[in-house]
C-alpha positions in Angstrom: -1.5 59.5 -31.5 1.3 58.4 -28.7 3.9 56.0 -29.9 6.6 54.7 -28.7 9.1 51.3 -28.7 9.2 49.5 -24.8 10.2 46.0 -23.2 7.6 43.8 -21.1 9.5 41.1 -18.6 8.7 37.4 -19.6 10.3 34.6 -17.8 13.8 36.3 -17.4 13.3 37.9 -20.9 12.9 41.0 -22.0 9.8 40.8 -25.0 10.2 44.3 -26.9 6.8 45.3 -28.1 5.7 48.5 -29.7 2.9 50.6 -28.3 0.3 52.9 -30.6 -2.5 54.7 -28.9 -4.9 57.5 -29.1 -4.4 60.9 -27.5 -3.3 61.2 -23.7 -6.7 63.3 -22.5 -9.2 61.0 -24.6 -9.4 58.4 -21.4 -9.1 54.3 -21.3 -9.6 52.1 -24.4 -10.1 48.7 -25.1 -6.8 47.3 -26.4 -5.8 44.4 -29.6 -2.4 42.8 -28.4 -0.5 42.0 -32.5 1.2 38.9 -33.4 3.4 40.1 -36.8 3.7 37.6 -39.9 6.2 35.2 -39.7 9.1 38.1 -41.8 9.4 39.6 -37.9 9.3 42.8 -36.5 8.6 44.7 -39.2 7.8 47.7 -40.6 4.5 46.8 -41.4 3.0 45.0 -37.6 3.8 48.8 -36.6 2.0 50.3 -39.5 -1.0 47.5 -38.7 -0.7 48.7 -34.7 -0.8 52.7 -35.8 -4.3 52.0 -37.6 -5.8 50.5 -34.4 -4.7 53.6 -32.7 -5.9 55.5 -35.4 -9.9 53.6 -34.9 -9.6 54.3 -31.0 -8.0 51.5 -29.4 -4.2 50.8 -27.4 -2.5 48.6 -29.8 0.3 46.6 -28.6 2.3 45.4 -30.8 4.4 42.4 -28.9 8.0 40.4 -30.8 7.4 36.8 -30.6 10.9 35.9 -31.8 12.5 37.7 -28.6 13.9 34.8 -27.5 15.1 33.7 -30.7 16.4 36.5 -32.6 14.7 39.6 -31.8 16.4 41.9 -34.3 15.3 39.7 -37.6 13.3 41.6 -40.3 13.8 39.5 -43.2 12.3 40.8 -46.8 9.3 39.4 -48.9 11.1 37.7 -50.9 11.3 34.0 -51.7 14.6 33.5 -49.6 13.1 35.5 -46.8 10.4 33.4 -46.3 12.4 30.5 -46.1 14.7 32.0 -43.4 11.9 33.1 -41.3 9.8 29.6 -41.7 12.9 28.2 -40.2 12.7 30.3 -37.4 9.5 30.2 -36.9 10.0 26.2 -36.1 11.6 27.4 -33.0 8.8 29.2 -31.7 6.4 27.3 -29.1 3.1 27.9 -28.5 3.7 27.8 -24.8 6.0 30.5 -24.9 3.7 32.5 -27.3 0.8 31.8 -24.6 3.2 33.4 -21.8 4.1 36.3 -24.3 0.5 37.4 -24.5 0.1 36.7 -20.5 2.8 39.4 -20.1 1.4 41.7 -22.7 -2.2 41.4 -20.6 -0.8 41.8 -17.5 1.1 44.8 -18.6 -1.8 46.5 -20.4 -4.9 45.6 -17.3 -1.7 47.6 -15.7 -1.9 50.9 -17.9 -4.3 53.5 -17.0 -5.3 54.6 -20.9 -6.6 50.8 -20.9 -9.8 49.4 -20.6 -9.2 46.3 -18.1 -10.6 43.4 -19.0 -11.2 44.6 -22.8 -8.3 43.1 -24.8 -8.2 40.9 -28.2 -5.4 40.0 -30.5 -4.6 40.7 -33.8 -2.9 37.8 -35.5 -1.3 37.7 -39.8 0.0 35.1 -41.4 2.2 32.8 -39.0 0.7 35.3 -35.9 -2.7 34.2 -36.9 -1.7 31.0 -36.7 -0.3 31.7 -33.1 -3.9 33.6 -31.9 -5.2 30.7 -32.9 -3.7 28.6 -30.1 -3.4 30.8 -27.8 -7.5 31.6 -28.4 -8.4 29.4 -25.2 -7.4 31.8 -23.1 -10.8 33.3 -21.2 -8.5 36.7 -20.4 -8.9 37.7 -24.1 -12.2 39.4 -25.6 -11.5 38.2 -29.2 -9.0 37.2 -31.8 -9.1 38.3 -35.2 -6.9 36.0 -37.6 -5.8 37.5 -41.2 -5.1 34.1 -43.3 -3.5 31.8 -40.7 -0.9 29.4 -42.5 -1.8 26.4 -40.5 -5.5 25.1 -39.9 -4.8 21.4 -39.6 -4.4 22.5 -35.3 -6.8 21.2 -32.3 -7.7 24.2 -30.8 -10.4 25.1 -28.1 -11.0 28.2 -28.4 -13.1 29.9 -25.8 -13.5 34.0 -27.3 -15.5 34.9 -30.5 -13.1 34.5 -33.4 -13.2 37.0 -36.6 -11.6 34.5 -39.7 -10.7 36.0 -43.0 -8.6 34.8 -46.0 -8.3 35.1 -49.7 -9.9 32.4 -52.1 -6.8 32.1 -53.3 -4.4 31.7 -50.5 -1.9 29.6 -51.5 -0.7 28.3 -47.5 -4.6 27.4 -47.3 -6.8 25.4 -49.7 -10.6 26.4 -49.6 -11.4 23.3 -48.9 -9.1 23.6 -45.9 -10.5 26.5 -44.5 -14.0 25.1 -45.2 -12.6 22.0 -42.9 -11.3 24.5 -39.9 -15.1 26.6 -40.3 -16.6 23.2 -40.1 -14.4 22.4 -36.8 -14.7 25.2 -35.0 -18.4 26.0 -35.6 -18.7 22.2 -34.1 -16.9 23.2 -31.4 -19.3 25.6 -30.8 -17.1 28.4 -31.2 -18.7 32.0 -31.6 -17.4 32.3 -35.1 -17.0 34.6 -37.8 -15.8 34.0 -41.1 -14.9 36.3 -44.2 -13.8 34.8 -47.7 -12.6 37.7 -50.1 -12.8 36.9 -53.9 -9.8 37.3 -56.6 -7.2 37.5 -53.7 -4.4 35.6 -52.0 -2.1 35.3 -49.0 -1.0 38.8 -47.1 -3.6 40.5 -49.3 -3.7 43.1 -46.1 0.2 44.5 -46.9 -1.5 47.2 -49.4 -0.8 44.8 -52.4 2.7 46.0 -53.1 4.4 44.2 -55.5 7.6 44.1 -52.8 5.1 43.0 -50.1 3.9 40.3 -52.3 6.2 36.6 -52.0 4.4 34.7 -54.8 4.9 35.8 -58.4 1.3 36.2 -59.1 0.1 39.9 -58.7 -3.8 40.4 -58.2 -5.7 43.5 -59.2 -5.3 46.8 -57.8 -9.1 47.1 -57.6 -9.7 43.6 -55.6 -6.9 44.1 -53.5 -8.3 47.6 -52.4 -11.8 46.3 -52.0 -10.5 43.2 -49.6 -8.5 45.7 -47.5 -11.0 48.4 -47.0 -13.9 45.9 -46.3 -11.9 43.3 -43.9 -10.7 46.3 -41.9 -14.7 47.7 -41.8 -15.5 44.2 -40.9 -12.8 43.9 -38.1 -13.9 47.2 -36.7 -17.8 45.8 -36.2 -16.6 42.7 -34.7 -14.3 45.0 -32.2 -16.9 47.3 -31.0 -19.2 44.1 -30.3 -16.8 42.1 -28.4 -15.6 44.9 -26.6 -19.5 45.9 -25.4 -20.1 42.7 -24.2 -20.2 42.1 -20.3 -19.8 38.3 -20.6 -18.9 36.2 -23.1 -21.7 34.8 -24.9 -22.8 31.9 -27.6 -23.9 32.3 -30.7 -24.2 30.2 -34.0 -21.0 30.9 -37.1 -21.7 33.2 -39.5 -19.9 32.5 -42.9 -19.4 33.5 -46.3 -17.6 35.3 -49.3 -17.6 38.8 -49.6 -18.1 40.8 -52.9 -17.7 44.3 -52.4 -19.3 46.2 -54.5 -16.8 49.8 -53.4 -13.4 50.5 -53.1 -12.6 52.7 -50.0 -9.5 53.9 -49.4 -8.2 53.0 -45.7 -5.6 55.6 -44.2 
C-alpha cells in the first residue's frame, strides 16, 4: 500500500488531502474521494482511507476545513464536539462542492486511477456534506455513514448507499424513514441499511474514547454493524463502479440483523 500526505489547488487555496492506494505495479483503480466527521482531520478519516486501499481502490482522503482551520483535530469528547459544530457552521456547501471538483480533477489526472470511476465516502457531518454535493453527474456513488442532518433538499443524481444506527441520537428513525421516503420519491437509486442495538459513529471500532454520548453499546453489536456495513459498502462499490451509465432502479431498504461477527482489518 502507497501512502502519503499532499495539497490539491482550490480557488487560491491549498486543500491538504491524504492519499492511500494499492501497490504501484497492480494498474488503475476506481477511486472514493472521504469527507471526515465533523472532529477534523483525524486519525481515524486516514484509518477509514487505508481500508479502501486495503479492498483495491485510490482513496483520497480531502480536509474540508482548509479554509477554516486546517490544523483542528479536536477529541471525542463532549467539548470537542461542540468546538467542531461551531466550525462546521462556517463550512458551505458551495465550497465543499468545489473541494470535491478539485479532488476529481486531480484523481481523472493520476495514472493508478480509473477515470471516470470515483464516489465519496462521507461520516457524520461529511455524510451530511456527500449528501449535497450528490448532484454532481461526475461522481459514480456516495456512500453516507449516519449523516447528522436529513431535514436538506437534495437532488441527487448517483446511486446512494444509506446506513445509520437505530439508535442514532443526531437522527430519529422516524427522520431517516422521512429522508428514505424523499429520496426514493425523488427517484433516487437508493440504498438503505438500518443496523439494530447501535448509535451514532458506530463505524469508529466502538471505543469507548471514540464514543461522545455516555451510553456504551455491546461489543458484539458494535462488531456485527461494522463488519457487515463495510461488506455492504464493498457490494455497492463494485456495482457502481461496473456500470457504463448511470442507471434507475427502485430503493431497496431495511434493517439488518447479522447473524456473525467478522472481524474487519
Amino acid at each position: 500500500m502507497n501512502k502519503r500526505d499532499l495539497t490539491i489547488p482550490v480557488e487560491g487555496s491549498s486543500m491538504p488531502a491524504y492519499l492511500a492506494r494499492p501497490e504501484e505495479e497492480s494498474g488503475a483503480h476506481p477511486a472514493v474521494i472521504v469527507l471526515q466527521e465533523v472532529f477534523g482531520f483525524t486519525p481515524e478519516v486516514k484509518r477509514m482511507t487505508d481500508m479502501l486501499a486495503g479492498a483495491g481502490y485510490v482513496g483520497l482522503a480531502i480536509n474540508y476545513y482548509h479554509r477554516i482551520d486546517p490544523q483542528m483535530n479536536q477529541p471525542y469528547t463532549e467539548e470537542g464536539s461542540r468546538e467542531a459544530f461551531a466550525a462546521s457552521r462556517q463550512v458551505t456547501p458551495e465550497n465543499v462542492r468545489a473541494d470535491i471538483a478539485a479532488a476529481i480533477g486531480w484523481l481523472n489526472a493520476q495514472d493508478f486511477v480509473k477515470a471516470g470511476k470515483i464516489a465519496v465516502w462521507g461520516s457524520g457531518f461529511g455524510a451530511t456534506l456527500a449528501l449535497q454535493a450528490a448532484s454532481s453527474e461526475d461522481l459514480s456513488g456516495g456512500v453516507l455513514f449516519y449523516p447528522t442532518r436529513v431535514d436538506m433538499k437534495v437532488n441527487p443524481r448517483i446511486p446512494l448507499l444509506l446506513v445509520f444506527g437505530e439508535e442514532d441520537y443526531y437522527v430519529s428513525r422516524h427522520e431517516m424513514d422521512r429522508l428514505i421516503a424523499s429520496l426514493s420519491e425523488a427517484g433516487t437509486d437508493l440504498r438503505v441499511q438500518v443496523y439494530p442495538k447501535v448509535g451514532h459513529s458506530f463505524f469508529r471500532h466502538g471505543r469507548p474514547e471514540a464514543i461522545v454520548e455516555q451510553r456504551r453499546y455491546s461489543d458484539e453489536a458494535v462488531a456485527q454493524a461494522v463488519a457487515d456495513s463495510w461488506n455492504v459498502m464493498q457490494r455497492f462499490l463494485r456495482e457502481i463502479f461496473s456500470r457504463s451509465k448511470p442507471q434507475v432502479r427502485p430503493a431497496e431498504t431495511g434493517d439488518i440483523h447479522t447473524l456473525h461477527t467478522q472481524q474487519v482489518q
